[in-house]
C-alpha positions as CSV (number, residue, x, y, z in Angstrom):
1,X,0.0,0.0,0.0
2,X,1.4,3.6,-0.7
3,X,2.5,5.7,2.1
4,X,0.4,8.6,3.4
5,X,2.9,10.8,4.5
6,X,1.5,10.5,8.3
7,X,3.9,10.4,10.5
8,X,3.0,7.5,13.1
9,X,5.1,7.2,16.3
10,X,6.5,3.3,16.5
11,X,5.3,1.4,19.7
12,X,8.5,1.8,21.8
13,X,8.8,5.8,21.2
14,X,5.1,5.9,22.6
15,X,5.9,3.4,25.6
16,X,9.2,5.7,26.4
17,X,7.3,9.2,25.8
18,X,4.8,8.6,27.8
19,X,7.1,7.2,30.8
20,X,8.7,10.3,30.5
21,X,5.6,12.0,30.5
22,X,4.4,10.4,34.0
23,X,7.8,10.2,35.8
24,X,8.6,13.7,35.1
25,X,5.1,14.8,37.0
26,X,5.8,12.9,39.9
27,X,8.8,15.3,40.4
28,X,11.8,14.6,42.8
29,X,9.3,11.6,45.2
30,X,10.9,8.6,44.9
31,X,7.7,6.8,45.9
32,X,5.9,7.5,43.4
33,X,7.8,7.0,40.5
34,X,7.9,3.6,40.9
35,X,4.4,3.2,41.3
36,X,2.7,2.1,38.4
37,X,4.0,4.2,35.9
38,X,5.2,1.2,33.4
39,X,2.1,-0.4,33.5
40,X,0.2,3.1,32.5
41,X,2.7,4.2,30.1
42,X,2.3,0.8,28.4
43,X,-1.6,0.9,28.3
44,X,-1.4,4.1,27.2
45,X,0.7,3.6,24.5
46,X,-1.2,1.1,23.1
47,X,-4.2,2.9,22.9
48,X,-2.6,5.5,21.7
49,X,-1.1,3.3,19.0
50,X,-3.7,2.3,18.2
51,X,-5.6,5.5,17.4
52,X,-2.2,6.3,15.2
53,X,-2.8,3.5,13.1
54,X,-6.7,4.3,12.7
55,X,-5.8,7.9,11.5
56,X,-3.1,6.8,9.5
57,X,-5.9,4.2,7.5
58,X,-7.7,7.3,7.7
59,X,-5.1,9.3,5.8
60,X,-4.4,6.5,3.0
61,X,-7.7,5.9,2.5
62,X,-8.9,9.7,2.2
63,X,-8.3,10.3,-1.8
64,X,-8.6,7.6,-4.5
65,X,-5.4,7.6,-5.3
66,X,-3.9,5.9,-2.5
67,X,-7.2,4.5,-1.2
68,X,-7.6,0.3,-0.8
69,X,-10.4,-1.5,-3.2
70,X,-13.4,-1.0,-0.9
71,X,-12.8,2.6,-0.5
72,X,-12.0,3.2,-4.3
73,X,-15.4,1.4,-5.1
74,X,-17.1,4.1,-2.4
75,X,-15.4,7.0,-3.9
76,X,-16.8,5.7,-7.7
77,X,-20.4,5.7,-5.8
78,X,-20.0,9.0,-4.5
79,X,-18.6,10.5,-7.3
80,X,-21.6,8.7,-9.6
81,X,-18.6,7.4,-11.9
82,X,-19.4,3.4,-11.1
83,X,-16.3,0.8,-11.8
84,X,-16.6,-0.2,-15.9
85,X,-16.6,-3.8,-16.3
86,X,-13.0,-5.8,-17.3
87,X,-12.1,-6.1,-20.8
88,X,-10.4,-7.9,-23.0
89,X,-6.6,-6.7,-23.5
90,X,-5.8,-6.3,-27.2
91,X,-2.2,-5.8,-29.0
92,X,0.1,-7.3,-30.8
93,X,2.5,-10.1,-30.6
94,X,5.7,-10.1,-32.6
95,X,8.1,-12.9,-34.2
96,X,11.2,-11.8,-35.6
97,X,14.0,-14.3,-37.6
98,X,11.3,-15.7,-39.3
99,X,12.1,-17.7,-42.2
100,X,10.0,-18.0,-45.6
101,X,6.6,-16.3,-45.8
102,X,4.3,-17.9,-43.4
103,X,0.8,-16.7,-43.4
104,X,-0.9,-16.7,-39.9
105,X,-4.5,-17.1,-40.5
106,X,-7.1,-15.1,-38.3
107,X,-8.8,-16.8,-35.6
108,X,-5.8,-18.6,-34.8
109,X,-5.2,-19.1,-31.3
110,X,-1.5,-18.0,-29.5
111,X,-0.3,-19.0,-26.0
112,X,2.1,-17.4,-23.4
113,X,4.4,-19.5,-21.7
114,X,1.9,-19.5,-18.6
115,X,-0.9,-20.9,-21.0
116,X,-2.9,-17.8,-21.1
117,X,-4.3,-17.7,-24.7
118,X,-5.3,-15.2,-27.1
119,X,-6.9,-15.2,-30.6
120,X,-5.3,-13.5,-33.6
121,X,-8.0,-11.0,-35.3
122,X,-6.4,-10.9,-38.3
123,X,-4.5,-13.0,-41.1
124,X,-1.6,-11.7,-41.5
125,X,1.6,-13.1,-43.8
126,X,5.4,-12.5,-42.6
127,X,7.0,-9.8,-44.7
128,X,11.0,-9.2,-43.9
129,X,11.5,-12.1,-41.7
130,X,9.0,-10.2,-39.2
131,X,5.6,-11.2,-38.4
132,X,3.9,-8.9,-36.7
133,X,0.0,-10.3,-35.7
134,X,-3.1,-8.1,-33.9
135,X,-4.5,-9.9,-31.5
136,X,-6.9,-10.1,-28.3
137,X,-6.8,-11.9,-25.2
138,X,-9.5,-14.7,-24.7
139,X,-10.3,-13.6,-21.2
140,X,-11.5,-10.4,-19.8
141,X,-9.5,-8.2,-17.1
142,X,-5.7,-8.4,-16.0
143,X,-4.9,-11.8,-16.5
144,X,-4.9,-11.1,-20.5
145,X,-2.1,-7.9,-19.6
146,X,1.2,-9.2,-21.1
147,X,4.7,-7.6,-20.6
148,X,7.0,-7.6,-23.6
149,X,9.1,-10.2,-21.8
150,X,6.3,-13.2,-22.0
151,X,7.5,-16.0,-24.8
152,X,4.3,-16.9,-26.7
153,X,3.9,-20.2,-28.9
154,X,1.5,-20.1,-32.1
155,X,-1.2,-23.1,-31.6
156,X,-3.0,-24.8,-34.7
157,X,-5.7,-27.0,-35.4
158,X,-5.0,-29.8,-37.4
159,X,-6.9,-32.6,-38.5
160,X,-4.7,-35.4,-36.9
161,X,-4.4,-33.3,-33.8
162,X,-3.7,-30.0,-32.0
163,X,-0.2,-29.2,-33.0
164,X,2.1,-26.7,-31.8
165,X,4.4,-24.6,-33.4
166,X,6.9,-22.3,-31.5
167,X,7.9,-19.1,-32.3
168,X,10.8,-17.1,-30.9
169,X,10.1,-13.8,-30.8
């Protein structure tokens, strides 16, 4: 979670502040300062600590932009501007090196290594020893999201059987 920027007091610090706090009241008598002044300075600082950590929820949680998922969805409400449904992801994939002309037809489905899958929308034919294919993920929302770093593996139908065929890119 991002930081707010409020500045919360660690348990110990409140523990030895508020020790201060109490010894330094009870002066120079010796018989009271070693009353019960850990055992309030402890409670205290818990409490305390506590509250802290309520206002520092508070603070994150204040403005959508470094709000937690239930508060995001109640600043949408408020706002009227409701959460849009996921989407597919759409883009491209790209094979380079490739050899001949190979036509990729559309409709033709294409894997990541983690066996999302996406369907090519177009047919498209290598040019230049690049082909370059448009393409959209099969499901909708973040899972479909793919870094430039994800190896993908072209996947055909065939009559015998699925076959795949492996592209570098």
């Amino acid at each position: 979670m991002a930081d707010s920027q409020f500045s919360r007091p660690e348990l110990p610090q409140l523990i030895a502040t508020i020790r201060s706090d109490l010894l330094t009241r009870f002066e120079e008598d010796v018989l009271l300062r070693r009353m019960d002044a850990e055992v309030y300075a402890r409670a205290q600082a818990a409490a305390v600590h506590t509250l802290y950590g309520y206002i520092d929820y508070l603070a994150r949680n204040m403005l959508p932009d470094l709000c937690d998922e239930d508060w995001l969805y109640r600043h949408g409400r408020i706002k009227r501007c409701p959460r849009k449904d996921a989407v597919a992801a759409t883009g491209f994939v790209r094979w380079d090196g490739i050899s001949g002309t190979p036509t990729l037809p559309a409709g033709t489905q294409v894997q990541r290594d983690d066996q999302v899958t996406f369907t090519t929308t177009q047919t498209v034919k290598a040019s230049g020893g690049v082909l370059r294919v448009p393409l959209i993920a099969d499901n909708t929302g973040a899972a479909g999201n793919t870094d430039d770093v994800w190896r993908c593996a072209w996947v055909r139908q065939s009559a015998a059987s699925r076959q795949q065929d492996t592209l570098t890119p």
